[in-house]
C-alpha positions in Angstrom: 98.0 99.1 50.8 98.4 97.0 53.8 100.3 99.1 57.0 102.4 98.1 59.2 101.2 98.4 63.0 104.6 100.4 63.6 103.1 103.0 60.9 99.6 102.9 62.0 100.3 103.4 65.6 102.8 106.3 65.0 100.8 108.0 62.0 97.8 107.5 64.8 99.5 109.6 67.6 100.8 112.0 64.9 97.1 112.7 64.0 96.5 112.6 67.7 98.9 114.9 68.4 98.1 117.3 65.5 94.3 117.5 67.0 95.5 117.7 70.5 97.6 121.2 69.3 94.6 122.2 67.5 92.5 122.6 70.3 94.8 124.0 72.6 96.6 126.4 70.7 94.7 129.2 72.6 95.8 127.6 75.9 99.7 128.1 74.6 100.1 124.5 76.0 101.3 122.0 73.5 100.6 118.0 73.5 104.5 117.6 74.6 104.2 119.9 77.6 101.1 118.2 78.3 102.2 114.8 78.4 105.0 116.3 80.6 101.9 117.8 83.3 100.5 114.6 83.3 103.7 112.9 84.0 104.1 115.0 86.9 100.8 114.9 87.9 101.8 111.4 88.6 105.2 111.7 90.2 105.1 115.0 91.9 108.8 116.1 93.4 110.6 114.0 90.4 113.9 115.2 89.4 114.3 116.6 85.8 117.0 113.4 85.1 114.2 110.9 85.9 111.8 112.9 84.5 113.3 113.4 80.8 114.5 109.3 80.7 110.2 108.9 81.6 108.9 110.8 79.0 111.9 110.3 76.5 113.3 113.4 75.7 116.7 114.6 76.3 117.8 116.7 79.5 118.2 119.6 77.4 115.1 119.2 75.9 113.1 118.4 79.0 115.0 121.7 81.1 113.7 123.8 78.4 110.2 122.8 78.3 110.3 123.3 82.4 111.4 126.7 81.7 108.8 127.3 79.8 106.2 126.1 82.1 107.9 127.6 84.9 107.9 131.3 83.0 103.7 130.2 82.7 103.1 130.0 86.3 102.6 125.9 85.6 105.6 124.5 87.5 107.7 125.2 90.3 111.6 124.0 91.1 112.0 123.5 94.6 116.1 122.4 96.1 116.1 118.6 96.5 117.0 118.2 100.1 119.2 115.0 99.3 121.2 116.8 96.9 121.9 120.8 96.6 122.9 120.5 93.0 119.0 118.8 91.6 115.4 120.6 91.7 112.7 119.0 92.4 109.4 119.8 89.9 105.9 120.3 91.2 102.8 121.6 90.0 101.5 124.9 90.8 97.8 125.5 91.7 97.0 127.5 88.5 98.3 123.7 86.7 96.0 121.8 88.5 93.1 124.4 87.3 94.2 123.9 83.9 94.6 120.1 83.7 91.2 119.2 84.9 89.7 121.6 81.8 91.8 120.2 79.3 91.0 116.7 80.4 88.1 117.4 79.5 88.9 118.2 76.0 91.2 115.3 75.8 88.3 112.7 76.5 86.5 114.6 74.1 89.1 114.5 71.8 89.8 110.3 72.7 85.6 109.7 72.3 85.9 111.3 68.7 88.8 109.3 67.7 87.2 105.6 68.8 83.5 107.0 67.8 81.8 103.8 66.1 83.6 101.6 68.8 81.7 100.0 71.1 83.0 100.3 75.2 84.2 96.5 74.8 86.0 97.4 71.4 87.7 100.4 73.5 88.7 98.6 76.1 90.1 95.7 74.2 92.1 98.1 72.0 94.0 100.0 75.3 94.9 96.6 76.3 96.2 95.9 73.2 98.0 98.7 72.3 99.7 98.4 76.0 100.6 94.7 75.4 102.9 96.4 72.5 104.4 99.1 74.4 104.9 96.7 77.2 106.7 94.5 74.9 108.7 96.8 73.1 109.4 98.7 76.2 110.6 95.1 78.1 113.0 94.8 75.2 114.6 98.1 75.1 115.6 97.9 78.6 116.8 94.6 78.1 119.1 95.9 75.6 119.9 98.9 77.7 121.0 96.5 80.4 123.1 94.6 78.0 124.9 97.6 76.5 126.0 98.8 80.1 
């Protein structure tokens, strides 16, 4: 049978996904909420609007996972001072604590999945795999832009 790279790229993160959960499950953190710490990581004070449309989940969605994180000591709302109505997310100490361990086990978990690969191989799949999601990400905001 010969797969599609659609299929094999989503069955991959499913099995990625399925590992990641696997090994965390004591931590109570799941790959989503994950994904979601590492996003802030990156853009500390966000608002949740900005937030949800990065990592693709639905306002709803997204205000329920910060509640959850926010119930585990993970993430703070503070007011936005621009607008009384919006919060603005950070990350508490106790995140930053656990991010760093379950790095760890996500390397861990990335050097399993390419074992056999050499550091070339590795390297030339990431850029490969972001040429696609640059493309396809380049042509759904062109659309979006054409729909509004």
């Amino acid at each position: 049978m010969n797969e599609t790279i659609g299929f094999l790229l989503n069955d991959t993160a499913r099995l990625f996904r399925r590992a990641f959960n696997a090994r965390t499950k004591d931590s109570g953190i799941t790959a989503l909420q994950w994904r979601l710490i590492t996003y802030l990581k990156r853009h500390e004070g966000i608002r949740q609007g900005p937030l949800a449309e990065l990592i693709e989940v639905e306002p709803i969605t997204l205000s329920r996972m910060v509640d959850r994180l926010v119930e585990a000591g993970l993430v703070e709302r503070r007011a936005d001072p621009a607008d009384r109505r919006a919060w603005q997310l950070y990350l508490t100490p106790r995140a930053g604590a656990l991010l760093n361990g379950m790095r760890e086990m996500a390397e861990a978990l990335t050097a399993e999945a390419t074992e056999g690969l050499s550091a070339a191989e590795r390297e030339q799949l990431i850029d490969l795999v972001e040429r696609v999601r640059a493309n396809l990400s380049r042509r759904i905001c062109q659309k979006e832009k054409e729909t509004a």
